[in-house]
Legacy VTK file of the C-alpha trace (Angstrom):
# vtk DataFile Version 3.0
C-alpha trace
ASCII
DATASET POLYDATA
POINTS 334 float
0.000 0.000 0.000
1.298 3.771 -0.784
-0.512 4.979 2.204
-1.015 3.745 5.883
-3.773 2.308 7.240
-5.824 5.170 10.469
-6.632 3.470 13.453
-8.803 5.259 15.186
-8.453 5.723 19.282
-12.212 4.365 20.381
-13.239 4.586 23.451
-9.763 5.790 25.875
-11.723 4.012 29.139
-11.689 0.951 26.654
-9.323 -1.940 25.639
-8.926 -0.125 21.994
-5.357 1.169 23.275
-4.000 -1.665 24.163
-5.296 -4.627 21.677
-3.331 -1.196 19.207
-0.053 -2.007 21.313
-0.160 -5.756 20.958
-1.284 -5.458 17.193
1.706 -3.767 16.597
3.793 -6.214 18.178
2.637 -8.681 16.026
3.411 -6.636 13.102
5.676 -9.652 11.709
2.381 -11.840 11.265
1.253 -9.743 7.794
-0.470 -6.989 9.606
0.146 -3.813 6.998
1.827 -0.374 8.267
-0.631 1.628 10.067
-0.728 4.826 12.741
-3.027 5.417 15.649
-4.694 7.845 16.092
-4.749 8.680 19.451
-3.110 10.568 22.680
0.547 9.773 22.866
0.720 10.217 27.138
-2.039 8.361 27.247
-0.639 5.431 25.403
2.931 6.043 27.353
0.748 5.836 30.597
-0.378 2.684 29.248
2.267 0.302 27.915
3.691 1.069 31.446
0.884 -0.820 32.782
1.228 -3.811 30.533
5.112 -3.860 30.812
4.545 -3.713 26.855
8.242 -3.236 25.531
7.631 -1.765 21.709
8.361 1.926 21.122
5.951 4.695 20.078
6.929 7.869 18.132
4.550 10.889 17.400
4.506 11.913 14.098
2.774 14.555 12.413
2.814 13.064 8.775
0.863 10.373 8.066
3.268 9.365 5.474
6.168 9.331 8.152
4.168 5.752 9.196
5.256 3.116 6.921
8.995 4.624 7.284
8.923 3.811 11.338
6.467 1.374 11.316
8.997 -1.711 11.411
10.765 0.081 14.686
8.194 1.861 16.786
3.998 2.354 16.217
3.385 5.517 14.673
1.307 7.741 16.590
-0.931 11.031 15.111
-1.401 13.272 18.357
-4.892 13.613 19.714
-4.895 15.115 23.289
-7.605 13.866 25.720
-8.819 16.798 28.282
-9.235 14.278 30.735
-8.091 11.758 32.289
-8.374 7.924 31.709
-9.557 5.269 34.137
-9.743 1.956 32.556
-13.535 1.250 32.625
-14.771 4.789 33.039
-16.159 6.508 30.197
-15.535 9.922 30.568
-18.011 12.534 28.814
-15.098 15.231 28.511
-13.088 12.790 26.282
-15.697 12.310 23.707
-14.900 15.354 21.158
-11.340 14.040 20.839
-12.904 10.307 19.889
-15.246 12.377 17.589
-12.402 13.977 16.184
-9.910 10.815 15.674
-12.715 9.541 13.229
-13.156 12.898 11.273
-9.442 13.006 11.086
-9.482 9.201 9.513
-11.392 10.018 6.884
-10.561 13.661 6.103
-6.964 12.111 5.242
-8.183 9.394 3.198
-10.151 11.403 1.139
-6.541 13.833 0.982
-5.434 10.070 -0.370
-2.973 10.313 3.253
-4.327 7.123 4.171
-5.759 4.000 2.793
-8.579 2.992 4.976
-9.484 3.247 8.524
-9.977 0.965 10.833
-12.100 1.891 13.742
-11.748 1.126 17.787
-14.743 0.326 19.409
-16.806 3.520 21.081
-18.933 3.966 23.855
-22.138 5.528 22.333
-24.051 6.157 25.691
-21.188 8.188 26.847
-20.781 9.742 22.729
-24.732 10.771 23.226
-24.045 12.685 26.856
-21.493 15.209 24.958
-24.454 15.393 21.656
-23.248 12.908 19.688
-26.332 13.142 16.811
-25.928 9.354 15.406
-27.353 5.989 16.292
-23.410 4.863 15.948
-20.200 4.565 13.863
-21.589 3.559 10.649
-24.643 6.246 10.589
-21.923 8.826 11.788
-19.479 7.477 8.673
-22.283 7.516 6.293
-23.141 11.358 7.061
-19.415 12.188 6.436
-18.920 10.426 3.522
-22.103 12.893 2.074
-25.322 10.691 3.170
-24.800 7.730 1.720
-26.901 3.956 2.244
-24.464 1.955 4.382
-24.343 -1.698 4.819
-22.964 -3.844 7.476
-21.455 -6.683 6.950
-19.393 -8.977 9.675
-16.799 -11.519 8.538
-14.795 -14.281 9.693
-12.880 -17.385 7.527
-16.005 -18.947 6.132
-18.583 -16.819 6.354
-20.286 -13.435 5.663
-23.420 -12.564 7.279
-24.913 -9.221 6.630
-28.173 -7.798 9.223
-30.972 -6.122 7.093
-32.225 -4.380 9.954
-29.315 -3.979 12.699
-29.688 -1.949 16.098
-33.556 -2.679 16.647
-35.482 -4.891 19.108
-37.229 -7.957 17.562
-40.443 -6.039 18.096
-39.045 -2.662 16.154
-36.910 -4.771 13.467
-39.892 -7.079 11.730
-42.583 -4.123 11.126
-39.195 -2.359 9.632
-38.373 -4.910 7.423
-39.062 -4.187 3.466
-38.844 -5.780 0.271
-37.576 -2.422 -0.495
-34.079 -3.148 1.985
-33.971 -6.471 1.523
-32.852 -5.158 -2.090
-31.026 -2.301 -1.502
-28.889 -4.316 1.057
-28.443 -7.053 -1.280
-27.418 -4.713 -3.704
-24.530 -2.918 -1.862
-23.951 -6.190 -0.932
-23.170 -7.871 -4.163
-21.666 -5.049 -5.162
-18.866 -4.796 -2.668
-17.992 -8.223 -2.823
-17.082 -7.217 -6.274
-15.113 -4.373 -5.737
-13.167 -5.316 -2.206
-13.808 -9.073 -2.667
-12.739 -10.217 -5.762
-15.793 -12.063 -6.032
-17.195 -11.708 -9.762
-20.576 -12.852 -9.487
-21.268 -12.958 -6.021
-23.904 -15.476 -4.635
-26.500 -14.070 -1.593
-28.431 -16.348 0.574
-31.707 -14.534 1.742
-32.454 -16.200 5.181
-36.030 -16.195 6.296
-37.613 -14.188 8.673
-40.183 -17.315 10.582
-39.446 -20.808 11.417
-39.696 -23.216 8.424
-39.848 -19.974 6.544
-43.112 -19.698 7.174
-44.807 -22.930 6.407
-46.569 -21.445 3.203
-47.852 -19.118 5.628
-48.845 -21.174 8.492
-46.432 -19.509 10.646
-46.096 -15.756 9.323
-46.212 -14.021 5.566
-43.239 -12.359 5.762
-41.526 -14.639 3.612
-44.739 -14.588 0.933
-45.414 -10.665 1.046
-41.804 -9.145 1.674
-38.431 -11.691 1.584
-39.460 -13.780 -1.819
-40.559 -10.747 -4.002
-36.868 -9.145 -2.663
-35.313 -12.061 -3.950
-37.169 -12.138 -7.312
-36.480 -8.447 -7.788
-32.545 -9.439 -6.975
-32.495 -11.837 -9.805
-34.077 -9.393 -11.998
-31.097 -7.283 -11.499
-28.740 -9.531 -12.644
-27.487 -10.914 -9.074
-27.550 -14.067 -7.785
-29.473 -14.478 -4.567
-31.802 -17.709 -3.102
-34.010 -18.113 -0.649
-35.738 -17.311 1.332
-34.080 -20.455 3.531
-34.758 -21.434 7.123
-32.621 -19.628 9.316
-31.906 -22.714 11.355
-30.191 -24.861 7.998
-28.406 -21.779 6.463
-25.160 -21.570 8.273
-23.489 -25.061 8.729
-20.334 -26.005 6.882
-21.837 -27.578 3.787
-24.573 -24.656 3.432
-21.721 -22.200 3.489
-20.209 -23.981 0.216
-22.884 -22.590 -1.991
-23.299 -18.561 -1.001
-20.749 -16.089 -0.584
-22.940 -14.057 2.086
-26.195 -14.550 3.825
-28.546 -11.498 4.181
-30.030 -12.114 7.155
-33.355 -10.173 8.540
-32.451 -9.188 12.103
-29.181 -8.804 14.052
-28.460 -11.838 16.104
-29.767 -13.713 13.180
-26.862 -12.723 11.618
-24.507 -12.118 14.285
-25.022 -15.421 16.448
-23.628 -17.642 13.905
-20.794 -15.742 12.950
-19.974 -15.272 16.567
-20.130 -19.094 17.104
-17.904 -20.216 14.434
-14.862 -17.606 14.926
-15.280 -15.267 17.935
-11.639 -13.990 18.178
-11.380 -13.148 14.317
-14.551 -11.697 13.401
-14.470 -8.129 11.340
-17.410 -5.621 10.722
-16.967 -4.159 7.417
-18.714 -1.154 6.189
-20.203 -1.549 2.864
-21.825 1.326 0.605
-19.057 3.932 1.731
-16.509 5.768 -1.018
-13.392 4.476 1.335
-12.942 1.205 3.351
-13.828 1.045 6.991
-13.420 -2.314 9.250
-13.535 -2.636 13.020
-13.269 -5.749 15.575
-16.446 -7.192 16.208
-16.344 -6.659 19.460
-16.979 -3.798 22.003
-14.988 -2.197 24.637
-15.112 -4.911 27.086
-14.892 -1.639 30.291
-14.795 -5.112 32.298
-11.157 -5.856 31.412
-10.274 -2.641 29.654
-6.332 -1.832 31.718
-5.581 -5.410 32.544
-3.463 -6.321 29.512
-5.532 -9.334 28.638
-7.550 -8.281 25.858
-7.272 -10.382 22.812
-6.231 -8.598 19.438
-7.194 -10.880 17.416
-10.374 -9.478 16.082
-8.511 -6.020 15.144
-5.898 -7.892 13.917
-7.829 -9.615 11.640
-9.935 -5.998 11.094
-6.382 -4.455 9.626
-5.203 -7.504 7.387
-8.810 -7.590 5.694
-8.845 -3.778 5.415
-5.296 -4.210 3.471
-6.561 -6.748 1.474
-9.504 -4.468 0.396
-7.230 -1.807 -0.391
-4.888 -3.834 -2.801
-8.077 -5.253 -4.372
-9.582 -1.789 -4.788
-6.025 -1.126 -6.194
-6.078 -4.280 -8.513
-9.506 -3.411 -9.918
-8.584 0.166 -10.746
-5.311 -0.566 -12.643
-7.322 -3.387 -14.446
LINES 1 335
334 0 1 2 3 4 5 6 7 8 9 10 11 12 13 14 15 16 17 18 19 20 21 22 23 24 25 26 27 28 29 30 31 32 33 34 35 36 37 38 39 40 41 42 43 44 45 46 47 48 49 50 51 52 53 54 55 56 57 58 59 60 61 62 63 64 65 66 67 68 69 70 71 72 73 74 75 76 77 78 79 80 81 82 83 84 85 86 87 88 89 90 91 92 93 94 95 96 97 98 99 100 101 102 103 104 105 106 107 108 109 110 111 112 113 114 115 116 117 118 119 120 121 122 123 124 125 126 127 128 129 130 131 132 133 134 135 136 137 138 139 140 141 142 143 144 145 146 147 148 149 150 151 152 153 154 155 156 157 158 159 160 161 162 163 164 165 166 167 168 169 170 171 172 173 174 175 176 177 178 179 180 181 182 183 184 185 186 187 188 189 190 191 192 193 194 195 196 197 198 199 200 201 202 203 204 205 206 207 208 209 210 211 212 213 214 215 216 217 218 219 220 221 222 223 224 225 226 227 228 229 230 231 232 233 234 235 236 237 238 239 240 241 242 243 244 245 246 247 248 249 250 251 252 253 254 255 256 257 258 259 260 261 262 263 264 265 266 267 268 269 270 271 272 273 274 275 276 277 278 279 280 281 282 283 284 285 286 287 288 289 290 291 292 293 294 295 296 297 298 299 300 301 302 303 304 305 306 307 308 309 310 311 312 313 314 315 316 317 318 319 320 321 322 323 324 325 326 327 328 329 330 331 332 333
């Protein structure tokens, strides 16, 4: 890649600083060149903690990353007002986690960096200081001009993407339309053509009822709204099936024959996924003009200072958002 990857500083009362240390640790295992984001003294303060024994060096260049990113993690100041306690949101801290994710993708669009990857935020404590969005991908969406955004989580061996995401059961069916079904599938298929290498990508529409419905018996959600999404997919060109019963969709020889499942609700999507890799799952943003992953995980305020966080999951977030980027890269020169 010409340009580093931004990590972003997430939540500072979070585990988002250190699972950043250790990543950069194991910088040797194919993780790409990236900077943080982030307070330096805050990060000193921390490695002291964990007796972590890599270097850090502030640097006011993005570019300066990928020279010093083999001896020390490259650090973009972002001062905190406040003080950190691991576990302890603090309201006063929340412009400068506003402002790490501006300053993410204000330099990719400058072409400074390649992607961002995000560290997970604390949204209650983001709405005390007026944050105006439901969360990270609404707030990327409005900065990248108000476009649809998709999410989609990965892990080795599947893709599951939530048609309706952040909504009870009781808010998420009456919400659900043949209208998103399509649109989702849609940005879908289409970014598993442009970061994915995936030429004709093949969606799985999961249904919404048990038995998908019976014919009816047991809900018409699958009559009136999921199969005339499908049908309309097909009529665009991409290939999508279903709708399937949730419960057969997701083991190992259902997952040979789709490339992503559209799934209707959240933990429809998210409990499988979960199950089969935990530690290396990755949220990908979909629909945006620049790649955006993240961990799928939160910021675990329960262990957040005690050094045992796992970085796999952001790990895993960087390497796929460097893959994207070459592919991006690949597709353009082609």
């Amino acid at each position: 890649m010409s340009a580093p990857l931004a990590l972003t500083m997430g939540e500072p009362a979070g585990i988002g600083g250190e699972i950043a240390l250790k990543a950069w640790s194991r910088r040797a295992e194919g993780v790409p060149p990236f900077f943080l984001i982030d307070d330096p003294e805050r990060l000193r303060s921390l490695a002291r903690a964990m007796d972590w024994t890599g270097a850090l060096e502030t640097i006011t260049r993005p570019e300066d990353a990928n020279r010093i990113f083999a001896r020390a993690l490259p650090v973009l100041a972002r001062p905190l007002p406040a003080p950190v306690t691991p576990g302890q949101a603090e309201a006063a801290n929340s412009a400068s986690v506003i402002a790490a994710i501006e300053t993410a993708v204000d330099l990719i669009q400058k072409g400074q960096a390649s992607a961002m990857v995000t560290n997970p935020i604390n949204k209650e404590c983001l709405y005390q200081a007026g944050f105006a969005h439901p969360g990270h991908t609404e707030f990327l969406a409005a900065l990248a001009g108000g476009v649809t955004p998709v999410m989609m989580l990965a892990c080795p061996g599947l893709r599951v993407i939530p048609v309706t995401v952040h909504l009870s059961l009781k808010e998420a069916i009456p919400a659900l339309t043949t209208e998103k079904i399509v649109t989702t599938g849609r940005i879908t298929a289409e970014g598993l053509k442009r970061d994915f290498a995936i030429d004709r990508p093949r969606l799985a529409v999961a249904a919404l009822n048990p038995h998908a419905g019976e014919n009816g018996s047991l809900g018409r959600e699958e009559i009136d709204i999921i199969r005339p999404a499908v049908e309309q997919l097909r009529a665009l060109g991409i290939s999508a099936s279903g709708p399937a019963p949730a419960d057969t969709l997701f083991h190992a020889e259902a997952r040979k024959h789709y490339d992503a499942a559209l799934c209707m609700y959240h933990d429809q999507a998210l409990i499988p996924l979960k199950t089969i890799d935990f530690d290396r799952g990755v949220n990908v943003t979909l629909g945006l003009p620049f790649i955006r992953t993240s961990p799928d995980h939160g910021t675990a305020f329960d262990i957040a200072g005690k050094g045992i966080a796992s970085p796999e999951s952001l790990i895993a977030a960087l390497k796929l958002a460097g893959e994207m980027v070459e592919r991006r890269a690949q597709r353009h020169a082609a």
